[in-house]
N, C-alpha and C positions, 0 to 999 in steps of 0.2 A: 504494500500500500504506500509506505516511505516514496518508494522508484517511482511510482504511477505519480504521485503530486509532485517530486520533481521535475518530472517529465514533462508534468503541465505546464509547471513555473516557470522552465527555460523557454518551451518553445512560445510563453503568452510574452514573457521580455522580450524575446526575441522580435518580435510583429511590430511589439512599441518603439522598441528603438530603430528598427529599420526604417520604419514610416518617417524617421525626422531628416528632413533635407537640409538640417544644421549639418549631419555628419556625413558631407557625400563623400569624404574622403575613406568613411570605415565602413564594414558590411558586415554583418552579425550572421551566422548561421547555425545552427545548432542538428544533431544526430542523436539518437537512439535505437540499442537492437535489445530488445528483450525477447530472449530463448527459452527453448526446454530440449534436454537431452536427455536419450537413457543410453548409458553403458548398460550390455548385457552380462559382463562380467559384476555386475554389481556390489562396486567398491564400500566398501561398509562407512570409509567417513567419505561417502558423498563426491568424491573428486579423483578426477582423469588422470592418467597414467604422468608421472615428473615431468616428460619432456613433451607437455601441454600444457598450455596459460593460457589460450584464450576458452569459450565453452568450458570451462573446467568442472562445472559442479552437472551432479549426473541425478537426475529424475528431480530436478526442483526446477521452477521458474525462477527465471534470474536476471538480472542486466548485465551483457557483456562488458557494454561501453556507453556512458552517454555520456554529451561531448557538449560544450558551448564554446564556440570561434568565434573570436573577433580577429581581422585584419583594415589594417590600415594600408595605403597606397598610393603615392602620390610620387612624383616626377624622378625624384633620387633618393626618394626615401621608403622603406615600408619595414613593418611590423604584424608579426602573428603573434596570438594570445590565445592557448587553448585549455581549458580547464576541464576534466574528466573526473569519473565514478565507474563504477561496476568492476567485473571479473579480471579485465585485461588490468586494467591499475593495480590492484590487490594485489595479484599473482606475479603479472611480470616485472613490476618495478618494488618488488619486496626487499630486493636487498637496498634499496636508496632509502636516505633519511627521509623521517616522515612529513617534513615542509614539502617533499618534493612528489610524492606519491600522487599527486593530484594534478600533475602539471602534464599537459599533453605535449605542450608545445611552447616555446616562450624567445623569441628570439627579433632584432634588428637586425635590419638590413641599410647600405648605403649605397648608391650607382657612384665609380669609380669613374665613369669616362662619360662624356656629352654624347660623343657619337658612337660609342660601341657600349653591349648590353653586357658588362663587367661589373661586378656587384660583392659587394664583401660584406658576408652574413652573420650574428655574433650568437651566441646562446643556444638555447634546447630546439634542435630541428630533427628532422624527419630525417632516418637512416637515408645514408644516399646507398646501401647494400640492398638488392633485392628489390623485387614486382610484387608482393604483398603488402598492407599495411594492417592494423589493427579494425580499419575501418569496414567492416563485413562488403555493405552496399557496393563498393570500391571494387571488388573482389569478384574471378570469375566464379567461385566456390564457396561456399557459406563457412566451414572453417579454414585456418590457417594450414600449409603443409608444415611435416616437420623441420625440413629447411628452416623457414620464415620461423616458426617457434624459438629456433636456436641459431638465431643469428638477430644484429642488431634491427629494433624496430625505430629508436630512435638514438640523436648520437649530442655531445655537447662540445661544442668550441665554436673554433671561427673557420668558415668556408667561403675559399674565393669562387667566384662562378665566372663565366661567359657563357655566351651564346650568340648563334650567329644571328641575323639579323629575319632567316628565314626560318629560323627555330628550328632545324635540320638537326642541327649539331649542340648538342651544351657538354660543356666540360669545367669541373668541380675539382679542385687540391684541399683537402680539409685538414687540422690539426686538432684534435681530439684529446677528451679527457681519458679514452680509454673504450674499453668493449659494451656498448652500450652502459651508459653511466651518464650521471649526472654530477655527481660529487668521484673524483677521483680517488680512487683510493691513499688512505696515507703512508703506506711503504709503496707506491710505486712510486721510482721516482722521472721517467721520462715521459715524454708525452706520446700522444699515436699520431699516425696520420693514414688520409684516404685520398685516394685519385677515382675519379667517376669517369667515363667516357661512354655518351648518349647519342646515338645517330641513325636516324632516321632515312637511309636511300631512296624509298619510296613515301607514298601515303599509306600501304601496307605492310611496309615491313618495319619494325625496328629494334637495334640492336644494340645492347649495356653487356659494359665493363664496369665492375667496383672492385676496388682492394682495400684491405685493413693491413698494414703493416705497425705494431705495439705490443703490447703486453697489461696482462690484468692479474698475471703474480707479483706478491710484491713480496719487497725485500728482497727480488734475487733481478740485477742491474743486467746479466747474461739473459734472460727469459726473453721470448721473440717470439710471435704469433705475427705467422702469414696466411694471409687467406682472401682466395679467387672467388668471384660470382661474376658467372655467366649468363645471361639469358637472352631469348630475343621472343617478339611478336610478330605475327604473323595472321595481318587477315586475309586471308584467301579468298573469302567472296563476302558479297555482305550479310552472308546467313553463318558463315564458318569462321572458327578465331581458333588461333595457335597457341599456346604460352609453352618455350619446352626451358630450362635451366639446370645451369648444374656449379654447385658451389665445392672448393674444398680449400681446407685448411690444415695449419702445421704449428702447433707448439713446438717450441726448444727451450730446454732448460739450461743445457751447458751442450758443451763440442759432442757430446756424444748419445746425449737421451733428448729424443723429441717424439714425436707422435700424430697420427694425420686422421683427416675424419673429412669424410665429403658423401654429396649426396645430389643424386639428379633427381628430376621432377619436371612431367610434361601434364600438361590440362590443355581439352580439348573439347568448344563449348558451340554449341548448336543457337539460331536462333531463331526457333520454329516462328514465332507473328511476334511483334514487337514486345505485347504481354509474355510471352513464353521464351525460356532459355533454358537449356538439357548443359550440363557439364559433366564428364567424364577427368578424374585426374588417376595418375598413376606416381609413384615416388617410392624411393627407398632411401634411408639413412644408416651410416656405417659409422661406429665411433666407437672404434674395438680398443681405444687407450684409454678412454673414458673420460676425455678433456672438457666435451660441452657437458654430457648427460651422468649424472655421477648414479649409474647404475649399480645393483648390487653385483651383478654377475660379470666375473671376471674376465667372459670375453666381449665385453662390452657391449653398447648396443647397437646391434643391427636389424631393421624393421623392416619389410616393405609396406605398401599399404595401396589400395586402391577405393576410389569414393565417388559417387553418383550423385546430382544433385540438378535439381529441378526448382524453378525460379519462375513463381508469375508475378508480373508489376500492374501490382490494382491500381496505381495511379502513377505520376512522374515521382512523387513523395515517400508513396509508400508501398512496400515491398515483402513478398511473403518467399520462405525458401525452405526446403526440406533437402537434406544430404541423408547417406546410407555409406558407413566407411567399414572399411575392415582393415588390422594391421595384423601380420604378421610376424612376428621375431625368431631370431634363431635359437632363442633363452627361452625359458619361463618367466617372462616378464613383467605379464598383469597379474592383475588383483589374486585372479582363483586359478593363481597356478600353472596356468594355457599362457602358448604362446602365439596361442589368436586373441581377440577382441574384433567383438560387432560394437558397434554405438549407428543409432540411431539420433539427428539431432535436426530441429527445426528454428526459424526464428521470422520475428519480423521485424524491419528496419523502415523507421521515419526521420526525411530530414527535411529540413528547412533553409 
């Protein structure tokens, strides 16, 4: 009941403040997905297997995410403000102090050049790793793959950007506090950084690079995490869309102990009439040293999984979606001992 009256509250502010032509520099919009899933392994406290944060809680109604955005924008200057609630904040950002847990997004921006689109961005922004975000709607698939689960969703420092003039091309050099974070850790002592490369050769195709080159051990000045994301888009016709990627990474500790983990992932989404859309993903995730997922079983974890989902759009606003996933491990990894899990999981998502 709490979710349902904030839910009102954001999107009734939301109406009032947009209506005022005092602020045409800012634009208010706000989101909400409230779910229900069941694990059929039926986890007795209620939540989905570690190396899952968003959906996490199993046979209750819940709020993944709801979101109020504010951005500002204006000739060389702009600014995002997002404040958040539900499952995704909880879960994914639990190891951050808790001033921060609520913060989706929070960050300045400045245009560097008159005539080229160069821009130098300051504070909590949107991971530039990966084609997922937190935001369901956003999304060919109602949840997250494991990839996107266990890699950064959002990143904190300063980011130079360009892009070209036809928006073909952008390309990002970032200097980070770290492997998704907000607050750096206090024994680490160097900073990270990221290179994005974004380009577009057609109106259908398009093609990203991201790298993480830092470290999120601390106290050891030798620790080094590299790590590749690959993906690209592809719409084929205007009823068929591609997404295929594949990410991997490497800890090193010293000259001689390191350890890799990577994971490809293709979704392949149908768009029967404008109301209706069918998705198909397939993925597997390999992390046999046990660096992102701290598994109990010694040969780490290795999943595959596949998941079906079906999407109709009652309005431009609002949005209903039912998924059907199965994972696979090569462990005993869930709840009841199986190294299958069915979940079953639906939602609907309104935004403004």
């Amino acid at each position: 009941m709490k979710t349902i009256v904030l839910i009102i509250f954001i999107f009734s502010s939301t109406s009032l403040f947009a209506q005022d032509d005092s602020l045409k520099n800012l634009t208010f919009n706000a989101y909400a997905e409230l779910y229900y899933s069941y694990d059929f392994a039926k986890p007795a406290n209620h939540e989905k297997p570690d190396f899952i944060y968003n959906h996490k809680r199993h046979n209750k109604i819940n709020a993944n995410l709801i979101l109020l955005k504010t951005n500002y924008s204006a000739t060389n200057l702009r600014a995002n403000l997002g404040l958040m609630a539900g499952n995704y904040s909880r879960y994914n950002l639990s190891a951050e102090p808790s001033w921060a847990r609520h913060l989706y997004e929070a960050n300045i921006g400045v245009k560097l050049s008159k005539e080229n689109n160069f821009w130098l961005d300051a504070g909590i922004l949107p991971s530039h790793i990966g084609f997922e975000s937190a935001i369901s709607a956003d999304c060919m698939t109602l949840t997250r793959s494991i990839m996107a689960e266990n890699s950064p969703y959002y990143e904190t420092g300063i980011r130079l950007g360009y892009s070209t003039k036809k928006g073909n091309l952008n390309l990002a050099f970032l200097v980070l506090n770290g492997w998704q974070r907000i607050k750096r850790l206090n024994l680490v002592q160097k900073p990270s950084f990221g290179i994005q490369v974004n380009y577009r050769p057609s109106e259908k195709l398009l093609l990203n690079y991201s790298n993480f080159t830092g470290t999120d051990i601390q106290n050891n000045f030798n620790a080094l995490r590299t790590f590749h994301n690959l993906y690209m888009q592809f719409d084929m016709n205007k009823k068929l869309g591609l997404i295929a990627g594949f990410d991997i990474g490497n800890d090193k500790y010293n000259s001689s102990d390191y350890g890799i983990w990577y994971s490809p992932v293709a979704i392949l989404r149908y768009s029967a009439t404008e109301q209706i859309k069918i998705a198909i993903r397939g993925e597997y995730y390999n992390d046999k040293n046990r660096i992102i997922v701290a598994t109990n079983n010694l040969n780490g974890l290795r999943v595959s999984g596949i998941s079906g989902n079906f999407d109709y759009h009652i309005s431009k606003k609002l949005q209903f979606r039912i998924e059907g996933k199965v994972y696979q491990a090569g462990e005993r990894e869930f709840y009841n001992n199986s190294n299958k899990n069915y979940s079953l999981t639906s939602n609907v998502t309104i935004r403004l």
